[in-house]
N, C-alpha and C positions, 0 to 999 in steps of 0.2 A: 691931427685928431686920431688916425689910425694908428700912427705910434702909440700914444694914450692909451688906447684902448687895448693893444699887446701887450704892454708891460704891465697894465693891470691885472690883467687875464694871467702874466707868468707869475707874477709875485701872488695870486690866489692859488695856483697850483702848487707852486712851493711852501706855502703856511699848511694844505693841507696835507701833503707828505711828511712836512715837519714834525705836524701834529701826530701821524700815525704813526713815525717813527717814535716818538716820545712815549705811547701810548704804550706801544709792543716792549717797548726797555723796562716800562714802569712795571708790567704784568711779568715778566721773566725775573724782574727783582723781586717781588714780591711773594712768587710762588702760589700754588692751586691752595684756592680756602682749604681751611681744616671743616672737617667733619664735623656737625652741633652734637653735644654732647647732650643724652637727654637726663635733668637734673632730676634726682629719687625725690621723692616727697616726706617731710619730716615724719616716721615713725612711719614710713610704709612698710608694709613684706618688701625686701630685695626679688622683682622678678628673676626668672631664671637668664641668665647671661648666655645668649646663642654662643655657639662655637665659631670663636673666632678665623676668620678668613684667610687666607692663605699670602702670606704679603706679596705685592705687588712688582714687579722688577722694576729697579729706579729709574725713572726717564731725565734722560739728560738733554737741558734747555740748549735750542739751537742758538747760538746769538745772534743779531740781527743784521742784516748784510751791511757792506760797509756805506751803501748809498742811504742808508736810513729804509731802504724798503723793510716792512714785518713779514718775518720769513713764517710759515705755519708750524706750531708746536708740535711733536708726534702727540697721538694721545695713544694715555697706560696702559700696560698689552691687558689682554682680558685673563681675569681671575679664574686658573683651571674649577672645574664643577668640582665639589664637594664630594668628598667619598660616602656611600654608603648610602646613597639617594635610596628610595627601595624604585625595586622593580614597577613597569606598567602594567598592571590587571590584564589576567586573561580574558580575550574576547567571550561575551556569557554562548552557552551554545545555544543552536539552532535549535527551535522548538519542535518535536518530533510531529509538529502536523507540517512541517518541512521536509523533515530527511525521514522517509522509512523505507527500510530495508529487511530487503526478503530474506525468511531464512536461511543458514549457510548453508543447511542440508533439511531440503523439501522432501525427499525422497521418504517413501512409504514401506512399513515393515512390510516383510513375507510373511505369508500363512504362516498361524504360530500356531502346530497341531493343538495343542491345551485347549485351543479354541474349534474344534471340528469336531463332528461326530459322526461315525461309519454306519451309515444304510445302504440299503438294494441297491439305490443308485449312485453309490461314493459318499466320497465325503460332505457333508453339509456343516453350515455355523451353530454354534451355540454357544452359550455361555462359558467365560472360562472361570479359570479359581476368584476367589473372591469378588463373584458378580462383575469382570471381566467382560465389556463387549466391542464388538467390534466397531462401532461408531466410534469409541475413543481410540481403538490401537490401529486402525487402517483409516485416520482422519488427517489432510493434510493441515503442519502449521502454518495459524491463523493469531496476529496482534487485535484480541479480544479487545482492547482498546483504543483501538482506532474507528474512529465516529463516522468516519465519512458514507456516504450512503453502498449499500451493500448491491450487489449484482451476482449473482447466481446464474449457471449454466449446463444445463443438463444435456447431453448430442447424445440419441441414442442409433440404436444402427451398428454398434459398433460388432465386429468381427465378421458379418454379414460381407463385405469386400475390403478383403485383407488389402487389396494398394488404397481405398479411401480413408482405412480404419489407422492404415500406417501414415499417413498423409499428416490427420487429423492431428495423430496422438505427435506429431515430430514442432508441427506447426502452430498448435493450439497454445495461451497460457496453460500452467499446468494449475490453476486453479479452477479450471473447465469439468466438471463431473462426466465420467462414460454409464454410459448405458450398455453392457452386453447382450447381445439376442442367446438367449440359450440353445439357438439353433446354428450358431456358429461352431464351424467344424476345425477349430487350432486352435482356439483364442489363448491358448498360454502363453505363446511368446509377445502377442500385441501387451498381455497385463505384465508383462514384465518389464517391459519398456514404461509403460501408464505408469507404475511401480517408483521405475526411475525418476520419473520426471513428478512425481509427486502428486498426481493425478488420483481422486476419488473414484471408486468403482462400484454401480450398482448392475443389482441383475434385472435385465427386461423381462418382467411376466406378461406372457400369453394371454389376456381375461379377453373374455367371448364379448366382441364390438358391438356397436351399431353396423347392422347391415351384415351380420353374421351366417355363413349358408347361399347369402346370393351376392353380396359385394364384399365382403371380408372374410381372410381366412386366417387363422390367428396358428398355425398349424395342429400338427394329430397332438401336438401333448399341451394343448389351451385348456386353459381352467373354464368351464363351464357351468351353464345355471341350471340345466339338465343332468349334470352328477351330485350326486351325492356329496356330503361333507368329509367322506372316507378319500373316494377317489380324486377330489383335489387337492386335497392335503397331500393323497402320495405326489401326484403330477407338480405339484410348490416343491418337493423335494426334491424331486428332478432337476430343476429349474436353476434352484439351488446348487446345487452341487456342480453345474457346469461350469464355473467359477469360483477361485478360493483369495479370498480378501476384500470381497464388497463388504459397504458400511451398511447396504440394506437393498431396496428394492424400488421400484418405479411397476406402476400397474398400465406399464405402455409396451406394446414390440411395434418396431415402427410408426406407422401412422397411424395404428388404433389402437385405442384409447381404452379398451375395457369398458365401454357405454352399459351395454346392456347387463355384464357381469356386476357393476357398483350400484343399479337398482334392484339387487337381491341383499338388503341391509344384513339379512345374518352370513352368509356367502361372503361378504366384504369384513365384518366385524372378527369374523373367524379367522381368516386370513389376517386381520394386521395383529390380531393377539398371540399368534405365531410367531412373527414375523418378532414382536417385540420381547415373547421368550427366550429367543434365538438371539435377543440382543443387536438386531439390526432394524435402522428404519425404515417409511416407507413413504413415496412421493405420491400423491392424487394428481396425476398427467393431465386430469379436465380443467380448463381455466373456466373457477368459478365457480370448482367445483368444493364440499366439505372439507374443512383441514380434515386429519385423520383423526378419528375418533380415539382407537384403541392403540396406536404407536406412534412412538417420534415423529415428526416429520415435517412437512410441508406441500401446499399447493400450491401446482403452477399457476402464474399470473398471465403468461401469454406464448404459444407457441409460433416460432419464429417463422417455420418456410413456411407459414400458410396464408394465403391461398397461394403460394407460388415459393418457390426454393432460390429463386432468379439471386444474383449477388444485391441488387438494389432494392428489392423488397424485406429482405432479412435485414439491411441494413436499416432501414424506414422503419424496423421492427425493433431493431434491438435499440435503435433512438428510443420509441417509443416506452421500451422496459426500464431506459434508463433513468427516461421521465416520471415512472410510478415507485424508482428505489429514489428518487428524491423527493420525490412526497410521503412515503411511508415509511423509508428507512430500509428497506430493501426487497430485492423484484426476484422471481423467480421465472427463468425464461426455459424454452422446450425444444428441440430440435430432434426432428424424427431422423435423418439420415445424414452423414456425415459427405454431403456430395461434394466435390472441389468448388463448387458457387458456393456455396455454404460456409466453407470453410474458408474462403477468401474473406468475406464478410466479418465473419466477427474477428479473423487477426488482422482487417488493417481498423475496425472499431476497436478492440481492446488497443491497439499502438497509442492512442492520443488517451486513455481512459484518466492516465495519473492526474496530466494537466486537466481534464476538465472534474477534479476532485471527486473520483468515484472510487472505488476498488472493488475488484472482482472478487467473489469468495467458494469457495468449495461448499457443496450441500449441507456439512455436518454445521457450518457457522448458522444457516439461515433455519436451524430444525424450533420447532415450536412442540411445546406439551402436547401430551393426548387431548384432544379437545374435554373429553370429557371428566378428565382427571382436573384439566385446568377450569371447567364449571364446577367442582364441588370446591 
């Protein structure tokens, strides 16, 4: 029985190698289908006839071993690509609320005498040829088209101690506004550095504080509410002229504010009508307090060291400033003295600013009309 069973088992394995061997001869006789031809249709347009292929190099059929085993056909080499493919599309570019880039050159013109005028006390700003001011020619550039919420920073203090003032201006963005005390004794070589690095510069005015006579002293050349309109106007020239290339003025020296001098309405009105003859602006240092009536400018939203200069309060602070340019489109913030706490704070805050879509801007982007020009 198990003979039987072997020799039926061999003569099924050799019907089926038979068979494959027959199979594989009959297809190397016969050769690869032709290609269906596709028939035109009576009275059609002839489409246009693709550009024929490139022929094939001829494959030569292996014959089948001599045991009847089917040896594997090569198959036909591949057909080189076609010339004259077109190119792949450039990648579209990056949308400019991705890539922006700082100017190649921030740096800020030098005094352009056409723009100065010679008094008692040197030279002061004025207007130059064809209504010429200086907001525009000593204004760092600014991509006016860029949406992202606005941040503003005014440090004033400056020249008052030349290693903080040098500190400040090395370490700072230079889209950071100075403030100079007109009671700085060199300040040219600090603005000339400011200058470089593309930094806006305004002059700190003296105006008579709160607590004026017993807790503040704004010094002997402060604008006060007991002179005359003669004798501040000369002392604003003063002021003025300690400085050649500010875009305008702040009504701050240090930590005071000019309180009591900006509740004399014509005292204040006088002053910024000047200010905006002269073609430069002017900042209201009171958070909260009036935009500026009769020139350019803006008001502060919040001043940073206070109640305290510490590095973690400023920073708690300048959070907060950054929280009101995102809800209103942009913040104006104040910094009486340029101390190293101070200055650590807002360059390691400005370091992350990009990523959390903000950008810092110089005082001439954030200036608003005369108020009262922009109510008629």
């Amino acid at each position: 029985m198990g003979m039987l069973t072997r020799r039926a088992l061999g003569l099924f394995w050799l019907c089926v190698l038979l068979a494959g061997g027959m199979g594989a001869a009959g297809l190397a006789w016969l050769g690869p289908p032709e290609r269906a031809r596709e028939a035109a249709s009576p009275g059609a347009t002839p489409a246009t006839a693709p550009a024929p292929a490139p022929a094939a190099s001829p494959v030569t059929p292996v014959p089948p071993a001599p045991d009847g085993t089917p040896v594997a056909q090569p198959l036909p080499a591949a057909a080189p690509a076609p010339a004259g493919l077109p190119s792949a599309p450039e990648p579209p570019p990056l949308s400019e609320a991705v890539v922006r880039r700082a100017p190649a050159d921030a740096s800020i013109a030098a005094p352009d005498p056409q723009m100065l005028e010679r008094t008692r006390h040197g030279l002061v700003p004025r207007l130059g040829p064809e209504g010429r001011t200086s907001i525009r020619l000593y204004a760092r550039p600014f991509d006016r088209e860029d949406r992202r919420p606005r941040i503003g920073l005014v440090l004033g203090g400056m020249g008052l101690n030349a290693q903080h003032s040098e500190e400040a201006i090395r370490r700072l963005p230079g889209a950071v506004t100075l403030a100079f005390s007109p009671y700085a004794l060199r300040p040219e070589p600090l603005q000339e550095r400011a200058r470089a690095r593309g930094m806006e510069m305004l002059t700190a005015l003296p105006l008579e504080p709160a607590g004026f006579g017993s807790r503040a002293d704004p010094g002997d050349r402060a604008l006060l509410t007991g002179l005359g309109i003669a004798e501040n106007l000369d002392r604003l020239d003063w002021a003025l002229s300690r400085i050649q290339g500010q875009v305008g003025a702040i009504g701050a020296e240090g930590s005071m504010r000019g309180e009591r001098f900006a509740q004399n309405g014509e005292l204040l009105a006088t002053l910024q009508t000047v200010l905006t003859e002269r073609g430069l602006l002017y900042v209201e240092p009171r958070p909260g307090g009036p935009q500026p009536a009769r020139a350019f400018g803006r008001a502060v939203d919040l001043v940073l060291d206070e109640p305290s200069p510490t590095r973690a309060e400023v920073t708690r602070r300048l959070l907060e400033l950054e929280s009101l340019a995102r809800q209103n489109g942009s913040a104006l913030g104040l910094v009486g003295d340029p101390v190293p706490s101070v200055v650590a704070a807002i360059e390691a805050w400005a370091t992350g600013l990009e990523e959390r879509a903000a950008v810092l801007a110089p005082i001439t982007v954030l200036l608003r009309r005369p108020a009262e020009s922009a109510a008629r």
